[in-house]
C-alpha positions as a Markdown table, in Angstrom:
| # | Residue | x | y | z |
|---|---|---|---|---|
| 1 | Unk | 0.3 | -23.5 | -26.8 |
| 2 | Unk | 2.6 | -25.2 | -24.9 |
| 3 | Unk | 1.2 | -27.3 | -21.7 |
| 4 | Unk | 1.5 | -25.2 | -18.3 |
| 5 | Unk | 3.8 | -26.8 | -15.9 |
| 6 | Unk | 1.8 | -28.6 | -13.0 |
| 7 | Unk | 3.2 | -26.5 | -10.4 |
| 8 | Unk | 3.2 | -23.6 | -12.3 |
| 9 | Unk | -0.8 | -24.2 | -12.5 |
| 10 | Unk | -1.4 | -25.1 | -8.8 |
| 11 | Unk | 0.3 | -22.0 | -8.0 |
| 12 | Unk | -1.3 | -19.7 | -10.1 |
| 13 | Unk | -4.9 | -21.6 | -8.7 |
| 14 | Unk | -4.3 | -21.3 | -5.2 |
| 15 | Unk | -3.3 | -17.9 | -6.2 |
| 16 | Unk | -6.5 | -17.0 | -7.4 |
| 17 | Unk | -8.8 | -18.8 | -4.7 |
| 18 | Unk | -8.5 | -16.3 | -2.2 |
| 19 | Unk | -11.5 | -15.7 | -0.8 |
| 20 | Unk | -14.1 | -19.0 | -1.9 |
| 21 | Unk | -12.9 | -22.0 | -0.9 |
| 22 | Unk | -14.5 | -25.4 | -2.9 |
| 23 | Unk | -13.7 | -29.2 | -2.5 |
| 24 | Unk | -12.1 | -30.9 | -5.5 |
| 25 | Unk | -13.8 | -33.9 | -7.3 |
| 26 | Unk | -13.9 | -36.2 | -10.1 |
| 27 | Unk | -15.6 | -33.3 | -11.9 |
| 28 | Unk | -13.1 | -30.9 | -11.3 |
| 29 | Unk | -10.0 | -31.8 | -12.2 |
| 30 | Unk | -7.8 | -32.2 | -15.1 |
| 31 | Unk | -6.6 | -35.6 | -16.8 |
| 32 | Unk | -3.5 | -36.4 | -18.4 |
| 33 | Unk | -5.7 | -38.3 | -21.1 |
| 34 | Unk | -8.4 | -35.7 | -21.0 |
| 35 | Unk | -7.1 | -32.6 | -22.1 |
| 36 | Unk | -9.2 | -29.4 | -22.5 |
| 37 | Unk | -9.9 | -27.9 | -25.4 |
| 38 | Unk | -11.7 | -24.7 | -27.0 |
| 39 | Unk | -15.6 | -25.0 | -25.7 |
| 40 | Unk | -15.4 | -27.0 | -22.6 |
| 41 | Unk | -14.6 | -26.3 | -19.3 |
| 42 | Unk | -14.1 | -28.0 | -15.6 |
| 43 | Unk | -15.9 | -26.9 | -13.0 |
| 44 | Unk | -15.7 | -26.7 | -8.9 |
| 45 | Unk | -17.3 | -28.6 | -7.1 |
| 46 | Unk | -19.8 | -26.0 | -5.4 |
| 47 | Unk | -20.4 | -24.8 | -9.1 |
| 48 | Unk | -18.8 | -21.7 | -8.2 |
| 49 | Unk | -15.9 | -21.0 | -10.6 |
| 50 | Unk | -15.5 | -23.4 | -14.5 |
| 51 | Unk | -11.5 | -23.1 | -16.3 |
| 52 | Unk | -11.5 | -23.4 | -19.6 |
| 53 | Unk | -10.8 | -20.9 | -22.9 |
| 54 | Unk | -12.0 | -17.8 | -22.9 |
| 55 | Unk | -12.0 | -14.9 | -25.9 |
| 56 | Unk | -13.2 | -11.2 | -25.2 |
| 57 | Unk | -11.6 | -10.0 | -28.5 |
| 58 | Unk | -14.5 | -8.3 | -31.0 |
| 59 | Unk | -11.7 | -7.5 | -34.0 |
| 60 | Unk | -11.9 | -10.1 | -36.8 |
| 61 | Unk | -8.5 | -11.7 | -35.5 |
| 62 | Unk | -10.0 | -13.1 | -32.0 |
| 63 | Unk | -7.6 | -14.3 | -29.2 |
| 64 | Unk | -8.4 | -17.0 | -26.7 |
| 65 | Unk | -6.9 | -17.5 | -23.3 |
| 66 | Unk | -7.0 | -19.8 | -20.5 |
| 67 | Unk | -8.7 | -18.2 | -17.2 |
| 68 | Unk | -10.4 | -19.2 | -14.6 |
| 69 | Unk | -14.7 | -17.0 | -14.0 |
| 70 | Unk | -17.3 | -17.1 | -11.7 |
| 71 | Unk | -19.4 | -19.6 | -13.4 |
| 72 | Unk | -23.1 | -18.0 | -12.3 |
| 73 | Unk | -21.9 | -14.0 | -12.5 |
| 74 | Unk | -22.2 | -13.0 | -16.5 |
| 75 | Unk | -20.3 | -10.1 | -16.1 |
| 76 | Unk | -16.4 | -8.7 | -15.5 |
| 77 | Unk | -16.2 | -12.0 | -13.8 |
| 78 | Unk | -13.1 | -13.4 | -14.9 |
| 79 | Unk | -10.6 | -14.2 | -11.7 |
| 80 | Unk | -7.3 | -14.8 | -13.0 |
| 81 | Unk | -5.7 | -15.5 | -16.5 |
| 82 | Unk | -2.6 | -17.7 | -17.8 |
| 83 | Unk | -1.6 | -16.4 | -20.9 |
| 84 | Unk | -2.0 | -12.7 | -20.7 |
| 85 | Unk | 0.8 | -11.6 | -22.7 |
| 86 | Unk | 0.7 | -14.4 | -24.9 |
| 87 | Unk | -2.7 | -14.9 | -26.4 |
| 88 | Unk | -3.9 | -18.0 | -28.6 |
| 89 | Unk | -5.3 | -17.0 | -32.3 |
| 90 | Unk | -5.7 | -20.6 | -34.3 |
| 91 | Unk | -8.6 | -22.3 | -31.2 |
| 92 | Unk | -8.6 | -25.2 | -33.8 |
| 93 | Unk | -5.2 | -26.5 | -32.2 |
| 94 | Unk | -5.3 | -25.2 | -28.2 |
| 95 | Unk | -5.3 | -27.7 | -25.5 |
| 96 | Unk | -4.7 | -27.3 | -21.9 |
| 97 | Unk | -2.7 | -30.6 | -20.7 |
| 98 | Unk | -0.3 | -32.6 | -18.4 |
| 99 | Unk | 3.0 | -34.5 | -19.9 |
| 100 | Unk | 2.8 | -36.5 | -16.2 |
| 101 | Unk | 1.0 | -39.0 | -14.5 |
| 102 | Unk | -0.5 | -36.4 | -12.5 |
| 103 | Unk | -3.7 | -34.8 | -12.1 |
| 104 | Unk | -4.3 | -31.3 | -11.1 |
| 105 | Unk | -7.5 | -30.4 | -8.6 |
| 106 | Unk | -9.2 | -27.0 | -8.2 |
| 107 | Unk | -7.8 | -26.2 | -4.6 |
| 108 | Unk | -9.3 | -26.4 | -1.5 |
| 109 | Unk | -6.9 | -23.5 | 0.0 |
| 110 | Unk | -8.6 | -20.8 | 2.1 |
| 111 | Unk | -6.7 | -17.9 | 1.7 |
| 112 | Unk | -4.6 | -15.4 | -1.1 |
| 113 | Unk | -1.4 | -14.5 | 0.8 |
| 114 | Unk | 0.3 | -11.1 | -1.3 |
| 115 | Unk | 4.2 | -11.4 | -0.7 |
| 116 | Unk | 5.2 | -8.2 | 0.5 |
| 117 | Unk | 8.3 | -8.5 | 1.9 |
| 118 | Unk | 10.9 | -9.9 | 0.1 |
| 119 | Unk | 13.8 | -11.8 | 2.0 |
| 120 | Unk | 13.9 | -14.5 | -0.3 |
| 121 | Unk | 10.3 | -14.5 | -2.3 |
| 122 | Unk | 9.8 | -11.6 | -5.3 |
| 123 | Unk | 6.9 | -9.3 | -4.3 |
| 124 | Unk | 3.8 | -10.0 | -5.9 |
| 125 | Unk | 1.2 | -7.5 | -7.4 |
| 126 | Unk | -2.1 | -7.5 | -8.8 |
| 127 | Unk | -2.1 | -6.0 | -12.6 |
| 128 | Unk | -4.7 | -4.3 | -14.4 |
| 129 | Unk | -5.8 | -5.3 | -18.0 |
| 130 | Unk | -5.2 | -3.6 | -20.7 |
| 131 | Unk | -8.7 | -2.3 | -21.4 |
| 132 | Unk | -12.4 | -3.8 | -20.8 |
| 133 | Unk | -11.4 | -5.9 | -23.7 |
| 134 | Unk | -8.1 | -6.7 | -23.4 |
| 135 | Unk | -6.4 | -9.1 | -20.7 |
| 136 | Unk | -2.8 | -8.4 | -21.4 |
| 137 | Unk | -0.5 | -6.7 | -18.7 |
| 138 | Unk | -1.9 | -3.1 | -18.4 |
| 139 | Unk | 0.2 | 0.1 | -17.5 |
| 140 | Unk | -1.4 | 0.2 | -13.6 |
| 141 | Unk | 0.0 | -2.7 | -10.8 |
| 142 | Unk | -0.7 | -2.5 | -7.0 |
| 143 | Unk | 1.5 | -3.8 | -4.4 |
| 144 | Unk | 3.9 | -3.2 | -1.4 |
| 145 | Unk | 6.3 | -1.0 | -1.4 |
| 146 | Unk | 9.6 | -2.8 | -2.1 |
| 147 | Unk | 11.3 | -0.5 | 0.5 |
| 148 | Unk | 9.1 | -0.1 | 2.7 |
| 149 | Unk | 5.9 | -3.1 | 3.2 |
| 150 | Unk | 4.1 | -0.9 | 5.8 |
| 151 | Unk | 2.6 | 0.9 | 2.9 |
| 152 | Unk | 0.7 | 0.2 | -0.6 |
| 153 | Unk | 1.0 | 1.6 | -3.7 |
| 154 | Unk | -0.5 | 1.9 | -7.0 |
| 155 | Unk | 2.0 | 2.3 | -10.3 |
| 156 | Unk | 1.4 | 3.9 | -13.0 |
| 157 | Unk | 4.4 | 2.0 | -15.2 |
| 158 | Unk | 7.3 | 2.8 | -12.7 |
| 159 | Unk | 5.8 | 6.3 | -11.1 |
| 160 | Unk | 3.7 | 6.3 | -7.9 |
| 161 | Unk | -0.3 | 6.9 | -8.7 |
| 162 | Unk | -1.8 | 6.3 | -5.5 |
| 163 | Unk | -0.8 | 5.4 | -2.2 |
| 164 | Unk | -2.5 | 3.6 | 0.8 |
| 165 | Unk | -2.4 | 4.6 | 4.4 |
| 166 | Unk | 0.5 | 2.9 | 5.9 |
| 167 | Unk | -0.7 | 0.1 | 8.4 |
| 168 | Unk | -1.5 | 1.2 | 12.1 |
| 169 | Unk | -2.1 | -1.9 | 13.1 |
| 170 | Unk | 0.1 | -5.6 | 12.7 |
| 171 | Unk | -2.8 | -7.7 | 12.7 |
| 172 | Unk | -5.9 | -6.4 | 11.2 |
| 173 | Unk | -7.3 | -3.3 | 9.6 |
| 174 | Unk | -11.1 | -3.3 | 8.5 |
| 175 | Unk | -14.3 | -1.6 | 9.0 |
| 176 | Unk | -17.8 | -2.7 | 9.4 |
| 177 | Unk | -20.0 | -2.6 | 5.8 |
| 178 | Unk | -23.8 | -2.5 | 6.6 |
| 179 | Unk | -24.4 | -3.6 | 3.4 |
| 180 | Unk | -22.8 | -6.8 | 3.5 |
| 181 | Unk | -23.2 | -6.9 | 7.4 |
| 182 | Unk | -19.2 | -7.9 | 7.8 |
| 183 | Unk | -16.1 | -6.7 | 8.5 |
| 184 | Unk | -13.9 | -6.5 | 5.3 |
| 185 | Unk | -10.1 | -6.7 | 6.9 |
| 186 | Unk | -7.0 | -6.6 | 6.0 |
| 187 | Unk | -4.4 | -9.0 | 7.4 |
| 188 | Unk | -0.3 | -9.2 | 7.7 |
| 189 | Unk | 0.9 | -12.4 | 9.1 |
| 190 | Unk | 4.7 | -13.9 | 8.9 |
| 191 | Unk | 5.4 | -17.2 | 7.4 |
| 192 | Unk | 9.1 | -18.1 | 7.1 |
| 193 | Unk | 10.5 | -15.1 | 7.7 |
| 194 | Unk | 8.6 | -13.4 | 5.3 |
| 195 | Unk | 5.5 | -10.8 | 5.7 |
| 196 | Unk | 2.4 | -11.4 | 3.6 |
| 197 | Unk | -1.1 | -9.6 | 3.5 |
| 198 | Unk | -4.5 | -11.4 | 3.2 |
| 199 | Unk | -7.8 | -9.7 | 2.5 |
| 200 | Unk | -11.1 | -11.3 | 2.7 |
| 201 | Unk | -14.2 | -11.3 | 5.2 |
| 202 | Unk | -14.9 | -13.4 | 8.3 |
| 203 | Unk | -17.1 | -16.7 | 8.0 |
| 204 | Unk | -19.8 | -17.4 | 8.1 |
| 205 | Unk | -20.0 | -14.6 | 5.7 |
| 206 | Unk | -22.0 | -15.8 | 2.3 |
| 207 | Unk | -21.0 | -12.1 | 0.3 |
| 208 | Unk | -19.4 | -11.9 | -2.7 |
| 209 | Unk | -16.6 | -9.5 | -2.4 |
| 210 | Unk | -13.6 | -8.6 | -4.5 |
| 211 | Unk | -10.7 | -6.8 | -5.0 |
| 212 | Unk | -9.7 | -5.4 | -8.8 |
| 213 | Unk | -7.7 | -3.0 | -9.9 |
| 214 | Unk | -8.8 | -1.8 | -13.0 |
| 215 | Unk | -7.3 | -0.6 | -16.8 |
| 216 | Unk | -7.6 | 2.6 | -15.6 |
| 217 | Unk | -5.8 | 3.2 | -12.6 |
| 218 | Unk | -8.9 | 2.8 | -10.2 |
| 219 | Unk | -8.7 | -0.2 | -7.0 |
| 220 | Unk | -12.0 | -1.3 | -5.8 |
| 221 | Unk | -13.3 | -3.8 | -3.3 |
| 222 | Unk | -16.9 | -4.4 | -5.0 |
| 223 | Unk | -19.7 | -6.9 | -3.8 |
| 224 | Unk | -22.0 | -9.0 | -6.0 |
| 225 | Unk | -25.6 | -8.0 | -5.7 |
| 226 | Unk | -27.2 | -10.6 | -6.6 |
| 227 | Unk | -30.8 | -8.9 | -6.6 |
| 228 | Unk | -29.4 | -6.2 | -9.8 |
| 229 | Unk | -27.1 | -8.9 | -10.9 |
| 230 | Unk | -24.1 | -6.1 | -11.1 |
| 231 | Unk | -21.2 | -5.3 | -9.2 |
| 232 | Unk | -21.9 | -2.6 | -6.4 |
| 233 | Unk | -18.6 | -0.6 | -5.9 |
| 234 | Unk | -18.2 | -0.1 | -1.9 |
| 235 | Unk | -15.0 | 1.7 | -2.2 |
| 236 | Unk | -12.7 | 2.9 | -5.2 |
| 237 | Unk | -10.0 | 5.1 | -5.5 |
| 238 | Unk | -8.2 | 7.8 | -6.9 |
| 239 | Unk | -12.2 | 9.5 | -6.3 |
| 240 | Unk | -10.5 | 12.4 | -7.5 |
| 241 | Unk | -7.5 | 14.1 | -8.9 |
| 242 | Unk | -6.6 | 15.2 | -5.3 |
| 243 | Unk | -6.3 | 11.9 | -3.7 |
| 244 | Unk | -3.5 | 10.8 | -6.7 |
| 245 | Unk | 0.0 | 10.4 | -5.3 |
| 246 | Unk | 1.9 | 14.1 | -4.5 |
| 247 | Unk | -0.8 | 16.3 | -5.9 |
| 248 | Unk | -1.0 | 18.5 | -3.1 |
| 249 | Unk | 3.3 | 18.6 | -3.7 |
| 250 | Unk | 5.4 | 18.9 | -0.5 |
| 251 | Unk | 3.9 | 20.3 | 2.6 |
| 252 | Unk | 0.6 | 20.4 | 1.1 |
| 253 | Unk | -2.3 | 18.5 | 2.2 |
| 254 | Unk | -6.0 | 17.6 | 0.6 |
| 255 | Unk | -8.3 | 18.0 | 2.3 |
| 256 | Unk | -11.3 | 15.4 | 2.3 |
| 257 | Unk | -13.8 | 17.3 | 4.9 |
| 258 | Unk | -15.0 | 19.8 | 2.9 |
| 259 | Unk | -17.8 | 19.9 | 0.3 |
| 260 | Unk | -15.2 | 20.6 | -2.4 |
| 261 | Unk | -12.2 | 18.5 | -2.2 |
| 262 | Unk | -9.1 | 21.0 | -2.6 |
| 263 | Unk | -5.5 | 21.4 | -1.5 |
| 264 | Unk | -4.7 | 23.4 | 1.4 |
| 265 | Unk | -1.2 | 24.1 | 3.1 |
| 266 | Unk | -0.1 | 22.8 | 6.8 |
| 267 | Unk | -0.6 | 25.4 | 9.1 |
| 268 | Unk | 2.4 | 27.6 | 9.3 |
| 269 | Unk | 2.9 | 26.9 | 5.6 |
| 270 | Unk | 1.8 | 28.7 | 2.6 |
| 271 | Unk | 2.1 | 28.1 | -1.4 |
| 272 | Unk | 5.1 | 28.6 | -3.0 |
| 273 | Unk | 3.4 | 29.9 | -5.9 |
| 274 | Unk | 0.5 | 31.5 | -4.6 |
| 275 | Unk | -1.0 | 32.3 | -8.5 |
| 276 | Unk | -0.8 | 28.8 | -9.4 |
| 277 | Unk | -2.5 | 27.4 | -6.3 |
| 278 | Unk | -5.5 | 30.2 | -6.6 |
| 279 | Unk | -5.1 | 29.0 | -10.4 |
| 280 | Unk | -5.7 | 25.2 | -9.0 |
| 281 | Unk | -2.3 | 24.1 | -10.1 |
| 282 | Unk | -0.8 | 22.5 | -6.5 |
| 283 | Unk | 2.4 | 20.4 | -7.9 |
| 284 | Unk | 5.0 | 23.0 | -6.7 |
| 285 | Unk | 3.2 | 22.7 | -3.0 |
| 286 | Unk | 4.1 | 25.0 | 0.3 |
| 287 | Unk | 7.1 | 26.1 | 2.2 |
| 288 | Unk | 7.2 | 27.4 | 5.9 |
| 289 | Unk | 6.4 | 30.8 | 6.5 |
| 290 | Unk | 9.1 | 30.6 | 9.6 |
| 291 | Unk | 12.0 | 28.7 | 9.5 |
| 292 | Unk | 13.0 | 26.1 | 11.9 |
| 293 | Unk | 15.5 | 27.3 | 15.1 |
| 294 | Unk | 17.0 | 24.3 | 15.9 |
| 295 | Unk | 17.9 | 23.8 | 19.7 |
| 296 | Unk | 15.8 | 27.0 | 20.7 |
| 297 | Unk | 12.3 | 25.5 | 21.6 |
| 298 | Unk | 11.0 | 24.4 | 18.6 |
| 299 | Unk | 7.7 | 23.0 | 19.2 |
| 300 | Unk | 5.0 | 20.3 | 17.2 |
| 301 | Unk | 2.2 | 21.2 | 15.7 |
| 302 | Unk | -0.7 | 18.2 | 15.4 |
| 303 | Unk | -2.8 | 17.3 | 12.8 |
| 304 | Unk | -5.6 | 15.0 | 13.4 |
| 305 | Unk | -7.5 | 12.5 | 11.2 |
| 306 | Unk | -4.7 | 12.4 | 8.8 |
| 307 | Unk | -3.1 | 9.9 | 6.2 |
| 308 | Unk | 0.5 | 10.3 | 7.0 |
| 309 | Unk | 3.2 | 11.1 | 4.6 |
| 310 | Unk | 4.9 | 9.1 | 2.7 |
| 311 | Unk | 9.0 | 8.6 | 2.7 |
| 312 | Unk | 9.0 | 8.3 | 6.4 |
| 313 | Unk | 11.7 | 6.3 | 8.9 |
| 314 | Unk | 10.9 | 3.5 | 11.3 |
| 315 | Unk | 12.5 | 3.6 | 14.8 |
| 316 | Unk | 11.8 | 0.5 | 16.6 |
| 317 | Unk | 10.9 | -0.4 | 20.0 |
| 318 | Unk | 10.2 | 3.1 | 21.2 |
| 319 | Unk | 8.2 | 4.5 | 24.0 |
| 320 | Unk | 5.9 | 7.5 | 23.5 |
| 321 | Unk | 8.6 | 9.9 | 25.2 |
| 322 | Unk | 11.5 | 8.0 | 23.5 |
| 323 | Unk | 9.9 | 8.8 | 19.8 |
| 324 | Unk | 9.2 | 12.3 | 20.9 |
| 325 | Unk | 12.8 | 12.2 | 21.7 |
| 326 | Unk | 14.2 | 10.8 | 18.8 |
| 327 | Unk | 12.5 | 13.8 | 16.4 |
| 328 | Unk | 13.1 | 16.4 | 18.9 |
| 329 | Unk | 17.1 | 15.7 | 18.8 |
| 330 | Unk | 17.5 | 15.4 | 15.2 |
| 331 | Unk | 17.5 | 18.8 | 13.8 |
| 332 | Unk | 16.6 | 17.4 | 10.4 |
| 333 | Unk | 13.4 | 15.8 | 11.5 |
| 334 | Unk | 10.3 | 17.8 | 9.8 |
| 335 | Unk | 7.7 | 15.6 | 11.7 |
| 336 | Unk | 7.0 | 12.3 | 13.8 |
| 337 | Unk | 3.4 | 10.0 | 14.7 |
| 338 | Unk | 3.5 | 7.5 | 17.4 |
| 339 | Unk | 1.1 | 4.4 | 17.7 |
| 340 | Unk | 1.4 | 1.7 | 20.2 |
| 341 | Unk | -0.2 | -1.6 | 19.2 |
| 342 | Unk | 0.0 | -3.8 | 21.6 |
| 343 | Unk | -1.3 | -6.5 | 19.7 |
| 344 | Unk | 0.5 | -9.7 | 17.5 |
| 345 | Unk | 3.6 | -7.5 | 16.6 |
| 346 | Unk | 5.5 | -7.8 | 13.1 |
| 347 | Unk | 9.2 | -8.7 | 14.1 |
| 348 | Unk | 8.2 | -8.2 | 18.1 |
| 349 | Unk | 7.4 | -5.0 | 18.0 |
| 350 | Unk | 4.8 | -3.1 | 19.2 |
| 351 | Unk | 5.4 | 0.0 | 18.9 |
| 352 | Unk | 5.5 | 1.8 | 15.7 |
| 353 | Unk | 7.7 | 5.1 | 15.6 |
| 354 | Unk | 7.6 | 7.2 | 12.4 |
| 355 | Unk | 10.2 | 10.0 | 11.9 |
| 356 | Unk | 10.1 | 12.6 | 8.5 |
| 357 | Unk | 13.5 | 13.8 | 7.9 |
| 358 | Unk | 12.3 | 15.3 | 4.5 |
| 359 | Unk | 9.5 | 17.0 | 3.0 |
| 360 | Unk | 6.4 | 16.3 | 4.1 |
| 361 | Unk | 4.3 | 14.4 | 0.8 |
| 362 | Unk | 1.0 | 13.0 | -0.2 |
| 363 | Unk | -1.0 | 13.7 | 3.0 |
| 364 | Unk | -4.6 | 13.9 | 3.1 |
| 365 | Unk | -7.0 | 15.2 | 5.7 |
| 366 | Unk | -9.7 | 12.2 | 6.4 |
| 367 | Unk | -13.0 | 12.2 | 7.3 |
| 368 | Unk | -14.0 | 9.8 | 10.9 |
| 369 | Unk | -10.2 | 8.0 | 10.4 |
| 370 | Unk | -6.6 | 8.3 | 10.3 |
| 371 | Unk | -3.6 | 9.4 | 12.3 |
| 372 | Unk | -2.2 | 12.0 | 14.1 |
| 373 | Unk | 0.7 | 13.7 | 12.7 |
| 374 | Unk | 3.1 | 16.1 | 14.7 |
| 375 | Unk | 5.0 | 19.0 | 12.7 |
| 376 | Unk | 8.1 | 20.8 | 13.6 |
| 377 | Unk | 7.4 | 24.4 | 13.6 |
| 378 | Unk | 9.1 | 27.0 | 14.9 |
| 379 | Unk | 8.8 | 27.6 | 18.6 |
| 380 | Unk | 10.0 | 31.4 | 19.0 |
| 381 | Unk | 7.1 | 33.0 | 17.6 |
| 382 | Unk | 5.3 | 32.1 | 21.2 |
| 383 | Unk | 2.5 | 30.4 | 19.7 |
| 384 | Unk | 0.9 | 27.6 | 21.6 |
| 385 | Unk | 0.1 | 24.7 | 20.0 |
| 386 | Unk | -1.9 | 21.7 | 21.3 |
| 387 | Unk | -2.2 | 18.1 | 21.0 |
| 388 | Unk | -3.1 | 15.1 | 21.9 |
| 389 | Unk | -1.4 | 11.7 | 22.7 |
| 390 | Unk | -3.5 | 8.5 | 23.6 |
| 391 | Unk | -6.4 | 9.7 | 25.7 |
| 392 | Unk | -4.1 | 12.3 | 27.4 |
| 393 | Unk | -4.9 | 15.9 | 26.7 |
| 394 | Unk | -2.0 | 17.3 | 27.0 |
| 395 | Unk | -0.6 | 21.4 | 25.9 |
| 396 | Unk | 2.8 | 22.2 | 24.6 |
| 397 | Unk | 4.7 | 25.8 | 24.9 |
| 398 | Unk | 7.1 | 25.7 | 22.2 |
| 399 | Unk | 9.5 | 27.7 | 24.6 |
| 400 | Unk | 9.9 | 24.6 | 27.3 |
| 401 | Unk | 11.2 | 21.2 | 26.1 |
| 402 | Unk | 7.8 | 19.5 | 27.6 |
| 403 | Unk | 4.1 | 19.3 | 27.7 |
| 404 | Unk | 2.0 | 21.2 | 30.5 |
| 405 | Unk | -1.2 | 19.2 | 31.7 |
| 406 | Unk | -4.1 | 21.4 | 30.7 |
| 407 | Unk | -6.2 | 22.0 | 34.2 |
């Protein structure tokens, strides 16, 4: 094995160390006359994580690797790997050294920060292995969108698996976990002209939590119990074939609140192939039962508690009015959701305007979360539809151009 450049190493550390921070010391660092070989290891200083070689393999040919574990968890604790694709079979000959005078410690940094714009960095993603066994590059990654960072993806090769919510917020996103009794957040900060996202708890916190995406598919954030000595999922996802990425095809919607997860069509929708859907098969999705008069009172239609499609527009520095504006005048907008953050703006925004000029895709219906999302329907059928905007209840007749205050 060729030795690992030293910056190529510090990166790939710092990388890793994104949620436990430990000091470096004599005892944890590696010597240009001390290299490491099969069977020994360094170790943090807080005894929390060792480097060394490492082989999973159970076949009569085994392959060895150079990784970095939790030293006191003895299972699926491995936190990063160096030579994934590239796996050592004759041990008798690996060593992990430096050609330089200079030493490499295990870093002090306190934070993993995921490229996910890319100005003049390459986005970075996390990548499954191959299988419980295997460490090399598996078919499932998880990262930003290239075109679009406000929202997460999971891959399947090059095709869309699973998709996040798109953020709502510039500066954190989190809930409460009793369990753990913190927050676990997500963060987006700029550094250089470039926006990254960090995940980890608040301190004092003392649990263990992660982030993995596995060999099949599945992202989880999972906590250590140390009581089992196991991994305690306290989220994963797909949960089911109706959360994966378009199941519910265009203008279709699943629907999380009810006992059995199913598709359903937008209201004022309906399938496009009604055997299939009663059959269970939702790819071909819905189509409007009343198509869209353009300039002749067409009205919006909300949907609450909703993750919001995907493939959408962003208008910046809009008002409330301005947004509703912006969808209203384009004939080819299908929908828009508004938010107003008012808080640490990306780019000096604080407003976040979302237009949909095409179909309508991978929605869901959420249970205690999400977004409001207002569809175009057609306003001649003299339906009233309500909704809401901030704390404002407000009710829209599709025939006049604005919203009547409800007495």
């Amino acid at each position: 094995m060729d030795p690992l450049p030293l910056h190529t190493i510090i990166w790939l550390v710092c990388w890793s160390f994104w949620l436990f921070p430990f000091c470096a010391s004599s005892g944890s660092r590696l010597l240009p006359d001390k290299p490491l070989s099969v069977g020994s290891t360094i170790t943090s200083d807080d005894g929390t994580f060792a480097l060394g070689f490492f082989s999973l393999s159970s076949s009569s040919t085994k392959h060895y690797y150079v990784g970095i574990w939790y030293k006191n968890i003895p299972e699926d604790n491995f936190v990063w790997v160096a030579n994934r694709a590239m796996p050592i079979t004759d041990p008798s000959s690996a060593t992990l050294a430096f050609t330089s005078g200079s030493n490499l410690a295990l870093s002090d940094t306190k934070g993993m920060n995921l490229t996910i714009t890319h100005k003049t960095h390459a986005l970075k993603r996390l990548i499954s292995w191959r299988s419980p066994q295997d460490p090399s590059p598996g078919n499932f990654s998880s990262g930003a969108d290239p075109d679009e960072f406000r929202q997460r993806f999971i891959w399947n090769g090059s095709t869309p698996y699973l998709r996040g919510s798109i953020w709502n917020n510039n500066l954190v996103i989190g809930q409460y976990v009793e369990s753990i009794k913190s927050t676990i957040y997500y963060r987006l900060l700029t550094i250089d002209d470039e926006v990254y996202a960090s995940f980890g708890l608040p301190p004092p916190s003392v649990a263990l939590v992660q982030m993995k995406i596995d060999y099949s598919g599945k992202i989880k954030t999972r906590v250590w119990n140390s009581n089992m000595s196991k991994w305690t999922d306290l989220w994963s996802g797909p949960n089911h074939e109706c959360n994966k990425f378009g199941y519910c095809g265009p203008f279709g919607y699943c629907d999380n609140t009810q006992p059995i997860v199913t598709c359903k069509c937008l209201d004022g929708f309906e399938p496009n192939n009604k055997q299939d859907w009663t059959a269970s098969r939702f790819s071909q999705g819905c189509h409007r039962m009343e198509a869209i008069t353009c300039g002749q009172g067409d009205g919006f239609l909300n949907m609450s508690t909703m993750k919001i499609p995907s493939q959408f527009l962003y208008v910046k520095n809009r008002s409330l009015d301005e947004c509703i504006a912006e969808c209203t005048s384009n004939c080819s907008c299908t929908a828009f959701t508004y938010t107003n953050m008012s808080i640490d703006a990306i780019n000096g925004d604080e407003t976040r305007c979302l237009l949909w000029t095409r179909d309508l895709i991978d929605m869901e219906k959420l249970i205690g979360q999400g977004e409001t999302l207002y569809i175009r329907v057609n306003g001649l059928s003299g339906t009233v539809y309500c909704f809401c905007f901030s704390a404002c209840a407000v009710r829209y007749t599709p025939l006049f151009p604005g919203p009547v205050e409800l007495q």
